[in-house]
C-alpha positions in Angstrom: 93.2 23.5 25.0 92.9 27.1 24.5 88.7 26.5 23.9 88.9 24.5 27.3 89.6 27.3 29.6 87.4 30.0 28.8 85.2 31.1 31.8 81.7 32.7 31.5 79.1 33.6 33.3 76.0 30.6 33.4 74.3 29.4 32.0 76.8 27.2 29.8 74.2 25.5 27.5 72.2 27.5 25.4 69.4 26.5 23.3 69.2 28.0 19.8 65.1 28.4 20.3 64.1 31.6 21.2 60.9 33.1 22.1 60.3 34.7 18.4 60.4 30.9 17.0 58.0 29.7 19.8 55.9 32.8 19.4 55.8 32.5 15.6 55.0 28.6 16.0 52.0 29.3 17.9 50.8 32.2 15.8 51.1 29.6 12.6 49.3 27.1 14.5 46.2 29.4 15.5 45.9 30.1 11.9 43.5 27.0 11.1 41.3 27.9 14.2 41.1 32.2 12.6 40.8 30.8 9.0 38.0 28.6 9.5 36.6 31.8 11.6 36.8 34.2 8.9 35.6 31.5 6.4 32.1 30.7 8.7 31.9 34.0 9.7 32.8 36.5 7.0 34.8 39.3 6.5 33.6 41.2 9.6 35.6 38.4 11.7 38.7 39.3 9.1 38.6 43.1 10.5 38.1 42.3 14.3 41.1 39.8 14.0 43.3 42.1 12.1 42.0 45.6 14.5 42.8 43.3 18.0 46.3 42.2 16.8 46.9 46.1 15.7 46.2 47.0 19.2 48.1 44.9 21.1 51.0 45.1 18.8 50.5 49.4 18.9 49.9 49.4 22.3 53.8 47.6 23.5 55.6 49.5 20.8 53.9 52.7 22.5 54.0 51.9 25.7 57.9 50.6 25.5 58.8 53.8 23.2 57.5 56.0 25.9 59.2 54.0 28.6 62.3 54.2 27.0 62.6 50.7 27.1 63.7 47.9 24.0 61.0 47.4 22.1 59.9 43.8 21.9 56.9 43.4 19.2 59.7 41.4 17.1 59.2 38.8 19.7 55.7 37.9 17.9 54.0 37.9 21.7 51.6 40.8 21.6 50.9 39.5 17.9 49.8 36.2 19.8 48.2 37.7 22.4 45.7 40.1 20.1 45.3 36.5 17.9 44.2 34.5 20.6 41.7 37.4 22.1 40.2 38.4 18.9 39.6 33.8 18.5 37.7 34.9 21.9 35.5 37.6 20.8 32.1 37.0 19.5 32.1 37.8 15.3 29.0 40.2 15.6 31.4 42.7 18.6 31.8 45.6 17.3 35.6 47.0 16.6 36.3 49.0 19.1 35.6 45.9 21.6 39.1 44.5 20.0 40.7 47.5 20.7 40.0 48.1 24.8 41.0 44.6 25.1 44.2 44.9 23.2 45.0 48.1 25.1 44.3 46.1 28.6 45.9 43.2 27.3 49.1 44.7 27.1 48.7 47.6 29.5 47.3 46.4 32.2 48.0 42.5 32.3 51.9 42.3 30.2 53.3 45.8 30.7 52.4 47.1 34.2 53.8 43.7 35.7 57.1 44.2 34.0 56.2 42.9 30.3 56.8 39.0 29.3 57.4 36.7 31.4 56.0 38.8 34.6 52.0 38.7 33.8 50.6 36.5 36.0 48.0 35.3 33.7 47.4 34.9 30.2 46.8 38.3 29.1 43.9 37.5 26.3 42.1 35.5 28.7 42.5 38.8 31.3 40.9 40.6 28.5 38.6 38.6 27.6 37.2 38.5 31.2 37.7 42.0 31.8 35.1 42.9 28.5 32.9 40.0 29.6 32.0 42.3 33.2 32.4 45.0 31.5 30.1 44.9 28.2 28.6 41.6 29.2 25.5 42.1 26.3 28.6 42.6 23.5 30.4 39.9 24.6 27.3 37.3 25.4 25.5 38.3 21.7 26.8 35.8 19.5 24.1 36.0 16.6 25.5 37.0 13.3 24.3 36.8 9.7 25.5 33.2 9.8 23.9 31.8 12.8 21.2 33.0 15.3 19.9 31.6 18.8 21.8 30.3 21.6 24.9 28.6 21.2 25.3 25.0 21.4 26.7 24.5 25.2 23.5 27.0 25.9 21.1 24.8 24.2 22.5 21.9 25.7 22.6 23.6 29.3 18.9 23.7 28.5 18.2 20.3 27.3 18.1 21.3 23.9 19.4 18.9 21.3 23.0 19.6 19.6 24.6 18.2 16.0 27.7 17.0 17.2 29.0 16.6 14.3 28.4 20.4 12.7 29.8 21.4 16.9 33.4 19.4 15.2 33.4 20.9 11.9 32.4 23.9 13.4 29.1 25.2 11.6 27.7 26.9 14.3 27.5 29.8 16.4 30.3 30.8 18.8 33.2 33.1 19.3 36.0 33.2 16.3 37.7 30.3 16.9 35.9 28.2 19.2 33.7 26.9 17.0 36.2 24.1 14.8 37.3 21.1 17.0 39.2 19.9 13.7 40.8 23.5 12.8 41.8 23.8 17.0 43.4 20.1 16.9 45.2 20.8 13.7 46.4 23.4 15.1 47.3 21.5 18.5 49.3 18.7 16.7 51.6 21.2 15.3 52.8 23.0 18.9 53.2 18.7 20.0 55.1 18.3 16.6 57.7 20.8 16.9 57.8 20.7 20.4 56.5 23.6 21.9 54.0 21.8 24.2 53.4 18.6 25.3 49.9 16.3 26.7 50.8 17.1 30.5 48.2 19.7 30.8 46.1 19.7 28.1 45.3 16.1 28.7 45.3 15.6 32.5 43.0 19.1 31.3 40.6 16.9 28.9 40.8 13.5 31.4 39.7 15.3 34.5 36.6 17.5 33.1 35.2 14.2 30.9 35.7 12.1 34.1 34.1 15.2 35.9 30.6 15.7 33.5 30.4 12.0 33.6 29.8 11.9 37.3 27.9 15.1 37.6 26.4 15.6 34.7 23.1 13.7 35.3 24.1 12.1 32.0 26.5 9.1 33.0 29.2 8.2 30.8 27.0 9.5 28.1 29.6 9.7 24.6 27.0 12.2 23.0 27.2 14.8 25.7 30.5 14.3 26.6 31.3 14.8 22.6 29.7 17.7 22.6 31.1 19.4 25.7 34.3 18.5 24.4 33.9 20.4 20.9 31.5 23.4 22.2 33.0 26.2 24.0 36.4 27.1 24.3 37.5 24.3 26.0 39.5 23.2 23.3 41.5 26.3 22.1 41.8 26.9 25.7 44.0 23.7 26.8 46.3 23.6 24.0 46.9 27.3 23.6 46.1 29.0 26.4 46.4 26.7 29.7 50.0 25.8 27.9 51.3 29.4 28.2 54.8 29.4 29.2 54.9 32.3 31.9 51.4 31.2 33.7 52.1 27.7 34.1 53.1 25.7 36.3 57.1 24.8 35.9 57.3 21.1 37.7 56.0 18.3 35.7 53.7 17.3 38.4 52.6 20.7 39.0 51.9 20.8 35.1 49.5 17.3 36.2 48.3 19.0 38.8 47.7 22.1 36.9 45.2 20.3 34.1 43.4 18.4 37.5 42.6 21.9 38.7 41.2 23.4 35.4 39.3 20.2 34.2 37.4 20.4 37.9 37.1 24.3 37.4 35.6 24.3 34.2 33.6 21.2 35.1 32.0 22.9 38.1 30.9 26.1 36.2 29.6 24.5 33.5 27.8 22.1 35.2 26.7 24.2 38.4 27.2 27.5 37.5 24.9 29.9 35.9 26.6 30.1 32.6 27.2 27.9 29.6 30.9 28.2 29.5 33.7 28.5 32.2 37.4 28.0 30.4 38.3 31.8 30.9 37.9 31.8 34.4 39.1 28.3 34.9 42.4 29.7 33.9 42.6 32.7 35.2 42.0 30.6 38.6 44.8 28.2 37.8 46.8 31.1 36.8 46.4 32.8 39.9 47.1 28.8 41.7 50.6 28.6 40.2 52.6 29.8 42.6 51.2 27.9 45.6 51.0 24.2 42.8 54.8 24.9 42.0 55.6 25.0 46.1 54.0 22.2 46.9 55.2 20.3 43.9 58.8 21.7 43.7 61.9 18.8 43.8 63.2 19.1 46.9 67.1 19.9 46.8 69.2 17.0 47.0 71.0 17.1 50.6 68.0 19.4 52.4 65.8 16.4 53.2 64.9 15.1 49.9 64.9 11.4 49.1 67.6 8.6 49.1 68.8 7.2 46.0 
């Protein structure tokens, strides 16, 4: 009886997952995507990987030990954010580029706004955007002793020809982890597997950009060019690890719907219409910055203000 009268504090239910699991779950599952990256594009994709996480792990420890505040690298979330930025840099970027986008990363997009859970929007893909004004030739060079040339969504924006089928495997040009659909999906089904994300936005994501390039593509329900729009680019690596991000996404179910509507038409308008190749960084960054405005308008309303009859 004795159990049945203590009072605390809510919340009453606690799960036994913490961030550090999630965190840890998503850095495993990123690890087919960086492999196959190191493996097609050599060691000097091993040292930008390894100098980007170093930075945004050095940068929070610093920042936090200076703030006198708890430090929170055991958390595994600047480890995750420096993966997923260095997947987004091209292989031939020099070192340093790894390094000013850790530091912003964590400094200017986590830290200033009050550290996890208050950035509101995916750090690496703040970086990423941030070095792509800011050393545009760096970030736009994508030729390296493996490939040379325009990348496949640019040759295709073009009407060049693609192989779809190297665009899956991955043997071709591109940024670190881009490049393998199979390595990104492997990845993908391991985050649905244990839980950590579900279809809501990565497929309403997926649906509305094919739907999208199908009616303005000036190719039709074309499975070729859809195939390859699908396994070129980022698009990929950016639904299931990036749009999913806990603290930038929408909380509602249909707000998560809503969400992947919103970045499928995004990136399907600058890819199509606009003047470069790609278009999931700032698709994102858009829907990150939509958020607040999806989850009023899609927020349950509060049983007894106005909300629906049972």
């Amino acid at each position: 009886m004795s159990d049945l009268m203590k009072v605390s504090s809510n919340p009453h239910i606690r799960s036994k997952v913490t961030t550090s699991n999630i965190m840890l779950a998503v850095v495993i599952a990123l690890l087919p995507a960086a492999g196959f990256g190191i493996y097609n594009f050599g060691l000097g994709a091993l040292v930008l990987i390894l100098v980007t996480v170093a930075s945004t792990v050095l940068t929070e420890y610093i920042y936090e030990k200076a703030m006198h505040k708890k430090i929170t690298i055991g958390d595994y979330s600047a480890v995750v954010t420096g993966l997923l930025l260095a997947l987004n840099l091209p292989p031939a970027a020099p070192w340093w580029i790894g390094v000013i986008g850790g530091i912003f990363a964590i400094l200017v997009v986590k830290m200033l706004f009050g550290g996890l859970g208050q950035n509101f929007m995916n750090p690496a893909l703040g970086a990423r955007c941030f070095l792509l004004i800011s050393y545009t030739s760096i970030m736009c060079n994508f030729d390296c002793d493996a490939y040379t040339g325009a990348t496949p969504l640019a040759s295709l924006k073009t009407g060049g020809s693609v192989n779809i089928l190297d665009m899956v495997i991955g043997k071709t040009g591109g940024t670190i982890g881009e490049t393998s659909m199979i390595a990104i999906v492997i990845g993908a089904c391991l985050l649905i597997l244990l839980g950590v994300i579900d279809l809501r936005i990565p497929g309403s994501y997926i649906v509305t950009f094919v739907v999208f390039i199908s009616l303005f593509g000036d190719h039709g329900f074309d499975p070729a060019f859809i195939s390859a729009h699908l396994a070129g680019g980022g698009l990929m690596l950016g639904a299931f690890f990036m749009a999913t991000d806990y603290v930038t996404r929408p909380v509602t179910k249909n707000g998560q719907y809503l969400y992947g509507v919103i970045l499928g038409l995004l990136t399907g308008i600058f890819r199509i219409f606009g003047p470069s190749a790609e278009g999931v960084s700032y698709a994102i960054i858009l829907g990150n910055l939509l958020v607040p405005l999806i989850e009023k308008v899609t927020m349950p309303k509060i049983f007894g203000k106005g909300g629906e009859k049972a």
